[in-house]
C-alpha positions in Angstrom: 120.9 146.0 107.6 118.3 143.1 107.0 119.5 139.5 107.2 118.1 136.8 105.8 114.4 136.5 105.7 113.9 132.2 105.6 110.5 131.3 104.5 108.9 127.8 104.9 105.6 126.8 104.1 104.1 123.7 105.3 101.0 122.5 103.2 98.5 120.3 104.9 96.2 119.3 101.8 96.8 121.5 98.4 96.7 124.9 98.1 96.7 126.8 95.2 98.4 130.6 95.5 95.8 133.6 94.0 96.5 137.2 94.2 99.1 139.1 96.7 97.7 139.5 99.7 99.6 142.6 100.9 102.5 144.7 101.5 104.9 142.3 103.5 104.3 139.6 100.7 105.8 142.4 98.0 108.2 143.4 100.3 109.9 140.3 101.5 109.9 139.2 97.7 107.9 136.7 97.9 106.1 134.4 94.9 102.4 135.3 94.9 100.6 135.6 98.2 97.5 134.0 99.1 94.8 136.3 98.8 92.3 135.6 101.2 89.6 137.6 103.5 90.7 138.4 106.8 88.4 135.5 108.4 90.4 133.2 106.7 93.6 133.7 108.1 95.5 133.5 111.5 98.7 135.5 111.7 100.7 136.1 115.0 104.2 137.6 115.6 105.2 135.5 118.9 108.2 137.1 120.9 108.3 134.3 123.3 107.6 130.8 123.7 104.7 131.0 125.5 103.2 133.1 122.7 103.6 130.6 120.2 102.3 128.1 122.0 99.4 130.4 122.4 99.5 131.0 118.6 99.5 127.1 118.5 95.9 126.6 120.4 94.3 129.6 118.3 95.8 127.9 115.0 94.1 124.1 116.4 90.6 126.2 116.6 90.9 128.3 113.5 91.3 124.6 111.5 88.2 123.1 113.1 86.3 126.2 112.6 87.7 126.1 109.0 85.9 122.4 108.2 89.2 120.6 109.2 88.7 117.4 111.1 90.8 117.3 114.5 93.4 114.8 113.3 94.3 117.7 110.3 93.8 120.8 112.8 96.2 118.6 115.0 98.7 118.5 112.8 99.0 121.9 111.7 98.8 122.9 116.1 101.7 120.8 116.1 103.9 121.2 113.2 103.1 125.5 113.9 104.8 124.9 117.6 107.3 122.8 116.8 108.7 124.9 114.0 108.7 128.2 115.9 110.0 126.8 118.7 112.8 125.0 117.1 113.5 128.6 115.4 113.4 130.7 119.1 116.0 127.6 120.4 118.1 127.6 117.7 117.5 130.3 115.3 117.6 133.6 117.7 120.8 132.5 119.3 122.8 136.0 118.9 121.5 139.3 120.4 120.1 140.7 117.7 116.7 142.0 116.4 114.6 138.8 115.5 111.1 139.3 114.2 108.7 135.7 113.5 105.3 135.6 111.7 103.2 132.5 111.6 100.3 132.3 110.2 97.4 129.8 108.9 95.6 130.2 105.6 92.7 128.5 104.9 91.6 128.8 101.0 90.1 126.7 98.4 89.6 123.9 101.0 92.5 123.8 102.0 94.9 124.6 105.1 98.7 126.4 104.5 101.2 127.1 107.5 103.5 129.4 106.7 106.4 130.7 108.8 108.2 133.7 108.4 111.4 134.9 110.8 114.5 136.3 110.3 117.3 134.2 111.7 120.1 132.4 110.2 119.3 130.1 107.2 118.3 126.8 108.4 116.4 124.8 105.1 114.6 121.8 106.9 114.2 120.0 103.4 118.2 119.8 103.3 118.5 119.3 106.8 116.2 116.1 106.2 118.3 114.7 103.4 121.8 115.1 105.6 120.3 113.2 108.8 118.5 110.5 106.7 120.9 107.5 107.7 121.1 108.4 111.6 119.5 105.3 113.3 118.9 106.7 116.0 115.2 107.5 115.6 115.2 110.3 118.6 117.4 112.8 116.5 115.6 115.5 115.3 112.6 113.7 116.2 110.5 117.5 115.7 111.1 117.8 111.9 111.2 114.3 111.1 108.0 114.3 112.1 106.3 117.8 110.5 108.4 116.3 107.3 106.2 113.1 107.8 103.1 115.4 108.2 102.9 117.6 105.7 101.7 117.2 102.3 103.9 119.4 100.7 107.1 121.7 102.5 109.0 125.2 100.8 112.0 126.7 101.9 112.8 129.9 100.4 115.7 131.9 102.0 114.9 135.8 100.7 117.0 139.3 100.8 120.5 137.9 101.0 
């Protein structure tokens, strides 16, 4: 039995969807893929920490060597590692199967994150709006801060 498949999409800059892209977009109902070339795309499927961290670095160079400045191939390094490893410390909690894509999609001059696993529902966005009066600036200091970053964010929670 599948679980839930949660989906969030950071945008660094805009991004305009095209075309599907390929089987795993059709499959895990998704809107429209992207629809680019192989060279302009980075996709990993970390099973440790250490691997997205690794994913991280490659996503850092894949931006620069993409046209994005450091500050913006920074920000996507970051928001990548933080993400994922928020979702292997608190998503994959019980012993089942977990599965995590990540992956960067540079397109129309523009940069996408987008983060793919299959752990319990956890929608950053609403998450966001529930912690917005804690004072104490150190809470959930990770997502405040890829919230801060991004441009745009999407949560969508598929095959419930």
């Amino acid at each position: 039995m599948f679980g839930m498949l949660p989906v969030m999409i950071l945008m660094i800059n805009k991004l305009q969807k095209s075309n599907p892209s390929g089987m795993s977009d059709v499959l895990l109902m998704l809107p429209n893929g992207y629809g680019v070339s192989k060279e302009d795309e980075l996709t990993a499927s970390p099973r440790s920490l250490q691997q997205v961290i690794t994913f991280s670095k490659d996503a850092y160079d894949f931006c620069l060597k993409h046209g994005a400045g450091k500050k913006e191939a920074y920000y996507i390094s970051l928001a990548a590692e933080e993400m994922a490893s928020n979702i292997f410390k608190h998503g994959f909690t019980d012993r089942g199967h977990h599965t995590m894509e990540l992956r960067v999609i540079h397109t129309n001059n523009a940069l996408c994150l987008r983060i793919r696993d299959n752990s319990h529902i956890f929608d950053p966005i609403k998450k966001m709006a529930a912690v917005a009066g804690i004072d104490d600036p150190s809470r959930y200091i990770g997502i405040r801060m890829v919230m801060k970053l991004a441009d745009e964010i999407t949560y969508t929670p598929t095959l419930n």
